[in-house]
N, C-alpha and C positions, 0 to 999 in steps of 0.2 A: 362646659368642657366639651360635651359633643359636637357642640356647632361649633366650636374653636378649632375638632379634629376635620370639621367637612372640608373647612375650610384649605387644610392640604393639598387633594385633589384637584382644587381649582386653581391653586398655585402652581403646581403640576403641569395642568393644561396651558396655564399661561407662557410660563418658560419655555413649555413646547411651543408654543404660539410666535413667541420673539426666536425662536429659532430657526422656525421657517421662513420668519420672513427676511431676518439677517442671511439666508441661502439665497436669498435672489439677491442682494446687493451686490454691488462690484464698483471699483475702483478705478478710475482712469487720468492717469496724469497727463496736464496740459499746461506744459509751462507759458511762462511769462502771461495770465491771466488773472484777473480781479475785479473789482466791484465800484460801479463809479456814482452817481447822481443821479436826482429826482427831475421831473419834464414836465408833465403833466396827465393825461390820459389816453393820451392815441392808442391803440392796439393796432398795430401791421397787422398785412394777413402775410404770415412768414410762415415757413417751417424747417426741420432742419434732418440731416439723417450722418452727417459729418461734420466733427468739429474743425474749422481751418483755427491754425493758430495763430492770432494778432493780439498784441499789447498793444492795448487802447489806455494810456491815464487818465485817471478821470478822477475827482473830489467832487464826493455828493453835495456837500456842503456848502458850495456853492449854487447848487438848486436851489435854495431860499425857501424850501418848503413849510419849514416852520416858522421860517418869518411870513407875516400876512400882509405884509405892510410894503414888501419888497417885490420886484420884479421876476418871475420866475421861465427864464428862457435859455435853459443849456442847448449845448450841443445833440443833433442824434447820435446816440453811440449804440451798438448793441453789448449788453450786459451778459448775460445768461440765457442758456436754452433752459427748456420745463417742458416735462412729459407728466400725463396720467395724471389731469386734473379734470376737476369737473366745475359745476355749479357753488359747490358750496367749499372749494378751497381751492379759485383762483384771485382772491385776495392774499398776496403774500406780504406779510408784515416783516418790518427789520424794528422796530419799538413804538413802544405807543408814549403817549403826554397826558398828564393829567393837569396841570400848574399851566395856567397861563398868562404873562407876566408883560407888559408896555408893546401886546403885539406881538408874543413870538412865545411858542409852544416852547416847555423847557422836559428833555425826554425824562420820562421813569427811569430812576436809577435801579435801586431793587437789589436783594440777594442773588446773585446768580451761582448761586449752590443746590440749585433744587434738586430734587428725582424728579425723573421723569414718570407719570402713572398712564395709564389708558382710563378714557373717560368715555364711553360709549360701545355698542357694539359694531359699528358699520364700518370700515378702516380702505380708507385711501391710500395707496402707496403713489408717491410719486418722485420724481430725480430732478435735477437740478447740476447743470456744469456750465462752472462761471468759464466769463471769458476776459475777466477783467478779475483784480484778485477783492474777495471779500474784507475787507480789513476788518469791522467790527465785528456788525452785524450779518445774519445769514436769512436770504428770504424764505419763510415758511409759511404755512397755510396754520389756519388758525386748528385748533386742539392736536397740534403736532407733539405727537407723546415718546417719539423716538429719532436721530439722525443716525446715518453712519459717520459723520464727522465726528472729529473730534472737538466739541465744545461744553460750555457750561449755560445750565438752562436756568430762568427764572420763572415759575408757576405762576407768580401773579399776574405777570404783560403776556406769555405763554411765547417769549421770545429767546434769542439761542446770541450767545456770544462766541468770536472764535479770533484766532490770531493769524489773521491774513492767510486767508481759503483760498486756495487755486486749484482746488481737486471736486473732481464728483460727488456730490452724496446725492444716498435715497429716504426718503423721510415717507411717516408713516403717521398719519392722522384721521382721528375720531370725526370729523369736523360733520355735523349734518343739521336740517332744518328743525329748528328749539324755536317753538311759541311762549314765548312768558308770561308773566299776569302780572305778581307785584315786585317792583324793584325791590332789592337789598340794600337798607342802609339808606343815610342820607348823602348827599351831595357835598361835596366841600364848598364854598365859598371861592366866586370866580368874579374877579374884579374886569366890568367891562363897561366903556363908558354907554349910561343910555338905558342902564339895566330894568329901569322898570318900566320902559316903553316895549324893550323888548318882552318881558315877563306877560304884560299884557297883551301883544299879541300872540303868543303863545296858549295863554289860557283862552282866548279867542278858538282858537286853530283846534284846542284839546277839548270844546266842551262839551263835546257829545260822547266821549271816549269813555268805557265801562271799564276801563283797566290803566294800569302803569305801559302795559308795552300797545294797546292800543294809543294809547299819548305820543309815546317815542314813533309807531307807524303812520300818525299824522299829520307830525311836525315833519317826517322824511316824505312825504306824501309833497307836502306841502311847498317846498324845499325845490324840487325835485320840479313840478311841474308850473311855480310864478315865476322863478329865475332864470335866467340864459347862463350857459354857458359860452363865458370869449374871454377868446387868449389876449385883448387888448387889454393894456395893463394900464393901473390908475395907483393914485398911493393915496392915504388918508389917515391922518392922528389915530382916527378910531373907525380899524379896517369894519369891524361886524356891524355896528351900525351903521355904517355907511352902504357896508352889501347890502344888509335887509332893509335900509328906506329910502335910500338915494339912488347909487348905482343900478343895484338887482341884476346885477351881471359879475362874474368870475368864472374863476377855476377850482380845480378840487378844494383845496385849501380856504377855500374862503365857503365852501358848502358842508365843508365836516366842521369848520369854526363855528358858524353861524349855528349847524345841527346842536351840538354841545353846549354852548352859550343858553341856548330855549332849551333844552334839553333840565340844565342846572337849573336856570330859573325857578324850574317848578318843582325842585328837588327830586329829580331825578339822576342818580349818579353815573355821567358819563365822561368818556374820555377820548381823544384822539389817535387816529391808527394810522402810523403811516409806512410805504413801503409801496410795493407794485401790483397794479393790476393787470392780469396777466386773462386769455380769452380761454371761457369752461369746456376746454377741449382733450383728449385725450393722448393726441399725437405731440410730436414734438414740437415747438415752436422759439421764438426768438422772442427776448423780452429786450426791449429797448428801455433809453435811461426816461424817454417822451409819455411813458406808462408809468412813470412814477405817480405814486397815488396816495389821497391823503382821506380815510374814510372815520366812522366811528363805533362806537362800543355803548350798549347802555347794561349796566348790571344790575340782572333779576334773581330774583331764587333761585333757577335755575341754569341760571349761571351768565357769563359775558357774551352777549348777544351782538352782532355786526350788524350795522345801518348805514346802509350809504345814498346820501342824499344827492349828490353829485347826478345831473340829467346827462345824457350822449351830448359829444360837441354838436355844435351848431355848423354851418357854412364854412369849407375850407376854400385855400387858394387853389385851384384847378393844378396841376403837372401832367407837364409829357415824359417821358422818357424816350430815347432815342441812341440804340445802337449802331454808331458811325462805322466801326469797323471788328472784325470778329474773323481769325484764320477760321477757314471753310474747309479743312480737312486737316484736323490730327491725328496722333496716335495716343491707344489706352495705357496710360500712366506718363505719358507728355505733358506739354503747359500747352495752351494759347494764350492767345495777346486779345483781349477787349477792350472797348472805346467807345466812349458816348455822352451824352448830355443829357443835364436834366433841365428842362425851361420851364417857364410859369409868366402870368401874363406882368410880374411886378420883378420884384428882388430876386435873384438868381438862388434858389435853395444851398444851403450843406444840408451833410448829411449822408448818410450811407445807402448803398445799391445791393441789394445780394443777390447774386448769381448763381442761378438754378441752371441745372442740364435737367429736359422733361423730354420723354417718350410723345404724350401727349401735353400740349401746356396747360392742360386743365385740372390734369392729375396733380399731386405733391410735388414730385421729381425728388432731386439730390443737391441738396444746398452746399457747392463746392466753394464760395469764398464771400467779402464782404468786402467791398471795396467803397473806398470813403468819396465822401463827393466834393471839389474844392473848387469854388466857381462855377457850379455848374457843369462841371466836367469830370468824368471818372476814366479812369486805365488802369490795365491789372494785368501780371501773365498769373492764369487761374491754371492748376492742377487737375488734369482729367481721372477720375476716379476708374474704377473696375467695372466697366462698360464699356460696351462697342454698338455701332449702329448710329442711324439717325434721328436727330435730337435737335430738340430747339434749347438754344441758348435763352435764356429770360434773365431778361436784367428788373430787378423790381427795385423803384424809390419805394423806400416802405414810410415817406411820409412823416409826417411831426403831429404836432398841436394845431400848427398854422396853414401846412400844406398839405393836399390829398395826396393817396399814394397812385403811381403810375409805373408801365411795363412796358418792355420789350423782347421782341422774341422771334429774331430771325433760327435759320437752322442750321446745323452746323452736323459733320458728319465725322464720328469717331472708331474709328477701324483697332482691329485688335491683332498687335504683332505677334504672332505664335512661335515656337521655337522648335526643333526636329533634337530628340534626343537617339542619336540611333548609336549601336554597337555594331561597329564596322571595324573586324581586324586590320591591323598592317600586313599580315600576311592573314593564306586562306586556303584550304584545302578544296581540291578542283570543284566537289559539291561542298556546301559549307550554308550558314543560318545569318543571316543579315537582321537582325529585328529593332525593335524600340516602341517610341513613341512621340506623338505629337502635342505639346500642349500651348496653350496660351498665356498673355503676358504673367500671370500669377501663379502658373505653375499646373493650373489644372488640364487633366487630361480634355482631351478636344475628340469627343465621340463620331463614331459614323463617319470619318474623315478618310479621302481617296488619295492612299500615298502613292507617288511613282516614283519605280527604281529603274536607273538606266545605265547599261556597262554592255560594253562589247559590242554597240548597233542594239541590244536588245533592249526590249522597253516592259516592263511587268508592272502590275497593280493591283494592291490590296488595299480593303478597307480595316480601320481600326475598330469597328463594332464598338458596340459598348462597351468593352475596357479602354477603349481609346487607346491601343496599343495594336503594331504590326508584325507582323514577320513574314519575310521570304525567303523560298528554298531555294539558291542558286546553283547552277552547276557550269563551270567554265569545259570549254571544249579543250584547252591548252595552258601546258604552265605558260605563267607574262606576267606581266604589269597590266594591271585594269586599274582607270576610275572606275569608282562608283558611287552613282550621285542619285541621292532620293531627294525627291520634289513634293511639297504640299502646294497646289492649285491656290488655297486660297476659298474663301466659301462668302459668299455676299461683304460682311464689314470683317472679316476676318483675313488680313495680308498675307499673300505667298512667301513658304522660307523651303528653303536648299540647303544641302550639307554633302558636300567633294571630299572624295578621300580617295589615295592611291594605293591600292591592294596588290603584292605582290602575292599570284597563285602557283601552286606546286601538286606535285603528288606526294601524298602522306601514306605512310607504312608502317603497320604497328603490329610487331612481332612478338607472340607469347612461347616461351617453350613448353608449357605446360596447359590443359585444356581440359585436365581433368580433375577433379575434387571429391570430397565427401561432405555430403549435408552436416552443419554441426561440428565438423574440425577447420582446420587451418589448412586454407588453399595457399603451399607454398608455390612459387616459379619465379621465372625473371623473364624480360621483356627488353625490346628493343624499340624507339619509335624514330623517326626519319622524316625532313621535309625537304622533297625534293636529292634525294640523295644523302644528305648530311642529317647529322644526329640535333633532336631536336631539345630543347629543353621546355616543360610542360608541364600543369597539371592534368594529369588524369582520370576524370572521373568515372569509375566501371558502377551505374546503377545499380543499388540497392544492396552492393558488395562493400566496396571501399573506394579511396581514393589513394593514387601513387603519384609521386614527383619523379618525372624522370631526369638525370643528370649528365650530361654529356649524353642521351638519347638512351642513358639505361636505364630502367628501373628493376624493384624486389618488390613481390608480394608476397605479405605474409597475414594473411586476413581470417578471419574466421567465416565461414560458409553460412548463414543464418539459418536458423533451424524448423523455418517454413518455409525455404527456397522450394522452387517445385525439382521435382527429378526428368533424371535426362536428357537431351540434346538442347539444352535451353539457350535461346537466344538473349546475348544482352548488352544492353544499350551500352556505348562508351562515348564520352567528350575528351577531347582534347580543346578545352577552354583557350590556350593560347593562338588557335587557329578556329575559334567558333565551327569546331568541326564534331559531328556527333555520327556514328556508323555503329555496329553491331560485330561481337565474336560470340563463337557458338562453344558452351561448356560442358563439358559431361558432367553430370551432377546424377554423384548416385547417394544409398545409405547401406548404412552396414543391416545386417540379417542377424537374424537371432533364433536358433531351432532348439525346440523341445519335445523330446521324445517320450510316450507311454507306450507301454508293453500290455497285451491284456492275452491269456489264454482260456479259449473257449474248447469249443470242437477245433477250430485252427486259432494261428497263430494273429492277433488282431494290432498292426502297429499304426499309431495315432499318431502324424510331426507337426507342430505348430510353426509356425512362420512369421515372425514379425517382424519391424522394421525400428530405424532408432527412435520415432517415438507410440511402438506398439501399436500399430498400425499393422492389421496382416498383410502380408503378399500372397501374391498367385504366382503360380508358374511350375513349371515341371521338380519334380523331388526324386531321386534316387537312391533307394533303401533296400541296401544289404543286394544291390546290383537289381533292383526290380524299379522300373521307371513310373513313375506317379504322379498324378497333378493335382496340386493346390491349390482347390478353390475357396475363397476367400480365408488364406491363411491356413487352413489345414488340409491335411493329405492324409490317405488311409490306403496301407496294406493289407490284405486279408490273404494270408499260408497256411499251408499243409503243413511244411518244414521254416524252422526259419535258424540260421546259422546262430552258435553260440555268442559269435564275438561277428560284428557287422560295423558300415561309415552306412551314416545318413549324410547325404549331400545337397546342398542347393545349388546350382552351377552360377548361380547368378544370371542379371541380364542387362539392358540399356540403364537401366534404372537401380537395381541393389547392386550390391558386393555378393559375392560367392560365401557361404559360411559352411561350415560341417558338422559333424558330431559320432563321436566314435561309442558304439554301443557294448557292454560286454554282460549278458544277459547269464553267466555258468553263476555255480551255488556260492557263495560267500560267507563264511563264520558267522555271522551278525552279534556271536557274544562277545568277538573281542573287541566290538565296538564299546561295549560297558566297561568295560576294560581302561580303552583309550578316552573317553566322555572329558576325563580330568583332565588327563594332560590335552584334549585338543579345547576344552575351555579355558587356561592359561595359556595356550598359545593365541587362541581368537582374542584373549587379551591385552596379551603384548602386544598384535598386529595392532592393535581397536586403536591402543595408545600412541603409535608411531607414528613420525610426521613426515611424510615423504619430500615436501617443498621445504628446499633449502637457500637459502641466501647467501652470497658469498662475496668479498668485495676487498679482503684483504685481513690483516691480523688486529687492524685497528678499531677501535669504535668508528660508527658511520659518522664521523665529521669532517669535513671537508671547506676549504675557504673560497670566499668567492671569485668568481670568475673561471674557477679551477675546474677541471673534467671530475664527475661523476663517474665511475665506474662500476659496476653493479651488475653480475651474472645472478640469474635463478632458475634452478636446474629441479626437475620432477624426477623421484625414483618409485613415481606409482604410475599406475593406471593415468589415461584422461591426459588432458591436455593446461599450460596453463595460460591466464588470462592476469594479465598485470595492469593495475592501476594509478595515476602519483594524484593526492589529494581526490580522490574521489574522480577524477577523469580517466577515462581508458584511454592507455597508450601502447599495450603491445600484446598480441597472441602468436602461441607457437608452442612445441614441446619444450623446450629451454631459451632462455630469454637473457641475451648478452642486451645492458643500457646504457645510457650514457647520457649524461645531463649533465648540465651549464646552467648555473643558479646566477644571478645577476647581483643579489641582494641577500642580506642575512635574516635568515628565521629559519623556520622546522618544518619539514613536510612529511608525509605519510604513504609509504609506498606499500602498496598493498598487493597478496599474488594470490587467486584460486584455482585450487584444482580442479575441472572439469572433465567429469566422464559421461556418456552419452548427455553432453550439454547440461549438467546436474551439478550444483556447486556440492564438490564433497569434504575438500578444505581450505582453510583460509590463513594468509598466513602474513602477517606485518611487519615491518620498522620503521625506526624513524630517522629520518635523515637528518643533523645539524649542518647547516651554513653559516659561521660564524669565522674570524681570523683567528690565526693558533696563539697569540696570544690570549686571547679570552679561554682558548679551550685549556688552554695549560692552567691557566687558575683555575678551570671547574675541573679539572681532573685531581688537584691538591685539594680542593675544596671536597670532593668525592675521600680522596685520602682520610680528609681527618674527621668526616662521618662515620667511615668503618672504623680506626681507630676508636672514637669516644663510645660507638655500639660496642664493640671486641670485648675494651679493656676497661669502660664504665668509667673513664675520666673526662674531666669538662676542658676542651681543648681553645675554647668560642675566640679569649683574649688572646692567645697565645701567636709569639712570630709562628713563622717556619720554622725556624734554626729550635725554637722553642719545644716546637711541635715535636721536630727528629728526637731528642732529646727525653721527651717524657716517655715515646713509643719505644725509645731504644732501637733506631733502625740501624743499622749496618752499613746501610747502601743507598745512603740519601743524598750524597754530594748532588747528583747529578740533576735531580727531581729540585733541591735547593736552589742549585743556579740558574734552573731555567724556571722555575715560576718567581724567582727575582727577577729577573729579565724578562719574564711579561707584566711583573705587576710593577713596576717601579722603572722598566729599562724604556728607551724610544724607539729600540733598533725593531726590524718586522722580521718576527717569527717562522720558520718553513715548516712544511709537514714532516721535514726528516727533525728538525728541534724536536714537534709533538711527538713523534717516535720514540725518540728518547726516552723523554716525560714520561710515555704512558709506559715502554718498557720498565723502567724504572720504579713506577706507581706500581706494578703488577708485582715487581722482586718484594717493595716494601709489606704488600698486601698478605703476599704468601710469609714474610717473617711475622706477623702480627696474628692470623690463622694460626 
């Protein structure tokens, strides 16, 4: 039971384990792509870093790989790219053969229901994206224990089925170097003609061998280094003895047959793998259908072991390749035109060309397209990717079974069209902000880059630094009509762009009546603004205050002052967006004061005045007490008297920065008993205050519902202290001592209008309703519907089934005619309901409410 519980944890870790690595996969769709045929063993030296999208058809099936006895010479086509392989899983299988029947391998059928498990600890990730679509089978590397695709796996070939793939997967395998000792199991019985000719030289080949997989490393030894491989093709009754005593020359197919064959002989259990072999690399590359590969399997103890007897080709046909013609100056995300031949000293090739753009032609580069070869001759308009500069074009034959591969690599130079996004008004106030940016064909900004702006004879220039962004302060001498035209030069492979715009400029005037406030209340005034004379319409934005629209060149402000603005004569920034115009007005900003006075008697008279500010902050400045002038340093002030008046004003006069405040003193003797007296009655009065609500709502007689489209109306009025601050759904939209609204709902639902009291910026009460938007015939039914709630509360009868006319009748209403006809006429009528019908209604609902009370 214990080690049953350990085992938890490692399952744990494992799920963690496939979770992370399921985080790196990703998905990329490439239509019209799939999966074609077997060739033989070439490896291109290709690579790839884009997929161009081409349907190529293709029927593996016709490769004849598993026939041995047939000719095996497809087409070049490229198949699939493959990243993040190595040594020991760039053999990628699509199924293996056990059964081999008159010459021709018959594939493993199998459950394909398995799970998938992890069998090792060393894990491979690598990806795969066809370019042709997968129909059955999907290439994997041997102990592939996970795909992102979607297929059905079988554990015993360790192969993967799917229903015509044309997307990405990434796949994850254990696959690493396993030394074996003794087979597993015996051998099935494998009918070939010649078998004990072959058996004996097998045991020949095996007799020095201390083990089962030193035998199978023998026979591939052996394999491997008496045979030629050549692509000339021969046919024969009985293809393996024929390979192994006659011929002694083939291709893949006829070295993993032969492997197998000696392999069984000597009962040792092996089996056929076929699929592609692909170069133990880690970058991306292109596998062609000419890499189709046919290798083998011997199964040991510990487990199915890969052997491939198959030697490097021999002697190919020589190729040129030769770019005839190639545009010599595009643009980045343009096409050009390519043209060339492939020759050889015999039969003119097919077969495919891919076309790299390289920096250097020795590096990788970017494999922008795959153009087919027909006669000897290829053309193509290729798609220039997300680069600029000078580049050699390479066209590479990447070659067969029969012919080498060959290159070309004239140079070709790709410049990069940049674009000017600049924010240039129609009109412009005489100084005024021209800015933007410059970016390139994809959008990205274009750093360090020399713009030039030109208007009126003038010519100015800024760089974009590292934001890749400009601005300049212009100022026109005269209202007129200006161009203004900003130029980017251009930088090595990167092309010149311009942008012309006709600005008409004016004088702008922006009038406030008001220029003074208090920190922490509401700066009322109204404003006037003008371009060139005439009233302008705009938004205005005054920094760190608010913003106003002016209309027909008016605006109102009714803003609240922020309650860490600084004090007095502060300068502040203003835009007028409609004219990219930004200047400055100057505001008084002051705060209100607040004095506190203590009395102390010594030998003289000792008077102590504090001074603070609205958020209790002392002030300085001169104090005057009971007519004697005094100065506050930091916030307090002191008197010292001989005499000092019964009844005296402490005064602060104010200055650039406070408000003026006072305080009236009356120091003569006072009953203090009849306070005990009064204690009660002024604790029931601080009561009743404690209780009252001073923010009140007002909108009319009705409940707040209102139909769409229709004006909102909605006053809220304060009868305390402070100021109020109104909000609809949680957004602010108005401050001021009293608050006239008005809203236009578009749509039917509920919202929430909220109002607080604020005294020295302190929320002191809060206060809400709800607004419906709904059409009055829905409200007439919830107002009936409210009716005969209070009724069944009231008078404790069940009213649930009952009509209307039902309803009047059990409640005994008096005065129900009118409440009857119009919630028939919205529950049953077609006609549209007005707020003067729900008038009625709800007058009517209120008569019944009070007879029912």
């Amino acid at each position: 039971m214990r080690r049953e519980l350990l085992k938890i944890p490692a399952l744990i870790l494992l799920f963690i384990s496939f979770s992370l690595l399921l985080s790196f996969t990703s998905s990329v769709d490439l239509s019209k792509t799939g999966l074609g045929g077997f060739i033989g063993i070439s490896i291109p030296e290709s690579k790839s870093q884009e997929v161009p999208e081409k349907a190529i058809p293709f029927d593996y099936e016709k490769a004849n790989m598993r026939k041995i006895n047939e000719m095996s010479d497809p087409p070049m086509i490229p198949l699939f790219f493959v990243e993040g392989l190595n040594k020991y899983t760039n053999h990628l299988r699509l199924f293996t053969a056990t059964e081999y029947r008159d010459g021709e391998w018959i594939e493993d059928e199998g459950d394909y229901n398995d799970r998938q498990m992890i069998s090792g600890r060393k894990i491979t990730k690598y990806s795969v994206v066809p370019l042709v679509p997968f129909l059955t089978h999907i290439p994997v590397a041997k102990d592939t224990f996970f795909v992102t695709a979607k297929t059905r796996f079988n554990a015993e070939t360790g192969t993967y089925l799917v229903d015509n793939l044309s997307s990405r997967y990434d796949a994850f395998s254990s696959s690493h170097y396993i030394e074996g000792k003794k087979a597993d199991g015996h051998s099935e019985e494998i009918n070939v003609a010649g078998m004990e000719e072959i058996k004996r030289l097998t045991l020949e080949i095996t007799r020095n061998a201390k083990n089962d997989f030193e035998k199978a490393k023998l026979i591939e030894k052996y394999l491997a280094e008496n045979y030629k491989y050549d692509t000339e093709p021969w046919t024969s009754p009985n293809p393996v003895y024929t390979f192994l005593f006659e011929k002694k020359r083939g291709i893949c197919k006829h070295f993993a047959s032969a492997f197998v064959v000696m392999c069984r002989s000597i009962d040792l259990p092996a089996r056929a793998v076929f699929g592609y072999l692909a170069k133990p690399v880690s970058h991306n590359q292109t596998v062609f259908a000419s890499q189709a590969h046919v290798w083998a399997e011997v199964k040991f103890e510990e487990g199915w072991i890969e052997f491939d007897p198959t030697p490097p080709p021999g002697d190919k046909i020589p190729t040129a390749t030769e770019i005839t013609y190639v545009d010599s100056v595009v643009r980045k995300g343009g096409n050009f035109t390519i043209e060339g031949f492939v020759n050889t000293t015999g039969t003119v090739p097919e077969g495919y060309v891919e076309i790299y753009l390289k920096k250097d032609k020795n590096e990788d580069g970017n494999l922008v397209d795959i153009l087919s070869v027909n006669n000897g001759f290829f053309h193509g308009n290729v798609t220039v990717p997300d680069i600029s500069g000078e580049y050699h074009v390479v066209a590479h034959y990447v070659g067969s079974m029969r012919y080498e591969s060959s290159w070309s690599d004239p140079i070709i130079k790709i410049y990069n069209p940049p674009g000017i996004n600049a924010n240039i008004p129609d009109r412009a106030a005489r100084r005024c902000v021209i800015d933007g940016g410059v970016h390139d064909y994809n959008g990205t900004a274009i750093k360090n880059a020399d713009v030039i702006l030109k208007v009126d004879g003038k010519t100015y220039m800024v760089n974009t630094g590292e934001a890749g962004f400009f601005k300049f302060g212009i100022e026109f001498d005269r209202d007129g009509v200006y161009t203004v035209e900003l130029y980017y030069p251009g930088d090595n492979f990167t092309l010149p762009a311009s942008v012309k715009k006709q600005v008409e400029v004016g004088e702008v005037k922006l009038n406030i009546e008001n220029t003074s406030a208090v920190r922490g209340e509401v700066w009322n005034t109204r404003g006037e603004l003008f371009f060139k004379g005439e009233p302008l319409d705009s938004l205005i934005i005054f920094e760190d205050i608010t913003n106003a629209m002016s209309r027909d060149g008016k605006f109102v402000i009714n803003s609240l002052i922020p309650e860490d603005f600084p004090l007095g004569n502060v300068p502040v920034n203003f835009t007028i967006s409609e004219l990219k115009y930004t200047s400055q007005i100057t505001l008084n900003i002051k705060s209100r004061t607040y004095l506190d006075v203590n009395l102390k008697k010594d030998k003289n008279w000792i008077v102590l005045v504090s001074i603070t500010d609205d958020r209790g902050d002392p002030v300085s400045g001169g104090v005057i007490i009971a007519n004697n002038t005094v100065f506050a340093r930091n916030g307090i002030a002191k008197l010292e008297v001989e005499e000092l008046p019964e009844k005296f004003l402490v005064e602060f006069p104010g200055n650039e920065k406070y408000l003026s405040s006072s305080r009236f003193v009356d120091r003569s003797g006072f009953p203090f008993w009849i306070l005990a007296l009064l204690i009660p009655v002024l604790a029931y009065l601080g009561y009743r205050m404690k209780k009252e609500n001073y923010i009140t709502f007002e909108w009319g007689d009705l409940p707040p519902v209102w139909d769409v489209c229709e004006e909102v109306s909605i006053s809220i009025k304060n009868r305390g202290k402070g100021i109020l601050r109104a909000s609809l759904d949680n957004r602010g939209i108005e401050v001021g001592g009293a608050l006239n609204l008005k809203f236009i709902f578009r749509e039917p639902g509920r919202h929430i209008l909220r109002a607080e009291r604020l005294v020295n910026g302190k929320v002191k009460e809060t206060k809400e309703i709800e607004i419906k938007i709904m059409n009055y015939r829905d409200a007439v039914v919830e107002t009936f519907g409210e009716l005969v709630r209070i009724a069944e509360e009231k008078k404790g009868i069940n009213l649930r089934d009952a009509t209307a006319r039902e309803v009047m009748k059990k409640i005994k209403a008096a005065n129900s005619k009118e409440l009857i006809h119009l919630f028939e006429a919205a529950k049953y009528g077609y006609g549209k309901l007005t707020r003067k019908d729900f008038s009625r209604a709800y007058r009517s609902f209120l008569d019944i409410v009070e007879e029912i009370e």
